[in-house]
N, C-alpha and C positions, 0 to 999 in steps of 0.2 A: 656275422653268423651267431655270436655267441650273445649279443646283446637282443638279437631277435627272438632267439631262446629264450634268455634269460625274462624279454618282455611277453611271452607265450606262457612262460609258465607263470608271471607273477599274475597276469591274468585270470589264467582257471583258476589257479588258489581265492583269488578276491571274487569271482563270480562262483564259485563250489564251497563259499565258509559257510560253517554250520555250526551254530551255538550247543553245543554240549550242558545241560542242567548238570548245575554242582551236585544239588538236594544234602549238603553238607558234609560230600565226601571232604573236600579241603578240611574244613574243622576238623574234623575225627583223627583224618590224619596227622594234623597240627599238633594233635591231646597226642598223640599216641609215642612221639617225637621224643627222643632223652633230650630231661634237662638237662640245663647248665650243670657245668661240672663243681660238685660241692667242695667247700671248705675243705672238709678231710680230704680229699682227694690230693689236692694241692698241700697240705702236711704233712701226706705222705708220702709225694714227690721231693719237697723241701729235705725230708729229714733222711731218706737214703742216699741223696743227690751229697748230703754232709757225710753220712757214713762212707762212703765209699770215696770222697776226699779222704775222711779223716786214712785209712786204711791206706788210700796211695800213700797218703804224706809219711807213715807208719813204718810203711813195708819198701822204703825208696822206693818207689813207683816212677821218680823224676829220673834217678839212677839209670832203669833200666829202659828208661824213653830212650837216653840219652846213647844206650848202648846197642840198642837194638837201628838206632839213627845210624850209629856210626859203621854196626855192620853192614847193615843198608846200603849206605853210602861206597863203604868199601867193596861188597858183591857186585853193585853196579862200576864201580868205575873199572872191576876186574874184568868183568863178563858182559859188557857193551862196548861195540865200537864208536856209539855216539859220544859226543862230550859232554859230560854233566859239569854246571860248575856248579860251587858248593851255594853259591846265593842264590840260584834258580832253586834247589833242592830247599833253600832254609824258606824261600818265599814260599813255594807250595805246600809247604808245612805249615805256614802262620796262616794263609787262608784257608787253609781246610781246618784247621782252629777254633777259627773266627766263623765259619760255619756251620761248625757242630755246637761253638757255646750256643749262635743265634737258634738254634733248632732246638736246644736244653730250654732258653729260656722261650721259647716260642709256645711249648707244652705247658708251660708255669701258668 
């Protein structure tokens, strides 16, 4: 049933095509398009992306990863029945890491 359909309609499609004239809508379109992303733009992603390292590294920022992990850890092991162990907890941490640098430098 479904491939008789599917041979019905690829049918009408190929007997009812009908060429459409550009007359240069594509081009206009194409001009009209942002460019590539410039220079400064990327300098200026470079150099907040350093300031606000420079600022965690500053204001322990590692510190309070660390602290906020460990209440984490402890809310959850109070307040769920399920089992968390600590190395499922520390892997979901290093790939969702490892996702956000790829998507930092994926903008660059």
């Amino acid at each position: 049933m479904m491939e008789t359909d599917d041979k019905l309609i690829k049918s009408f499609f190929e007997n009812n095509r009908k060429e459409i004239k550009d007359q240069g809508f594509t081009q206009k379109v194409i001009k009209q398009l942002p460019k590539k992303p410039n220079l400064l733009g990327k300098i200026i992603i470079i150099i907040a992306t350093l300031v606000a390292l420079i600022f965690f590294i500053a204001y322990d920022g590692f510190l309070g990863v660390i602290y906020l992990l460990r209440d984490l850890y402890v809310f959850l092991a109070q307040n769920t029945t399920i089992y968390s162990d600590p190395k499922t907890i520390i892997i979901a941490i290093l790939v969702l890491c490892i996702l956000g640098i790829r998507k930092v430098f994926s903008m660059v």
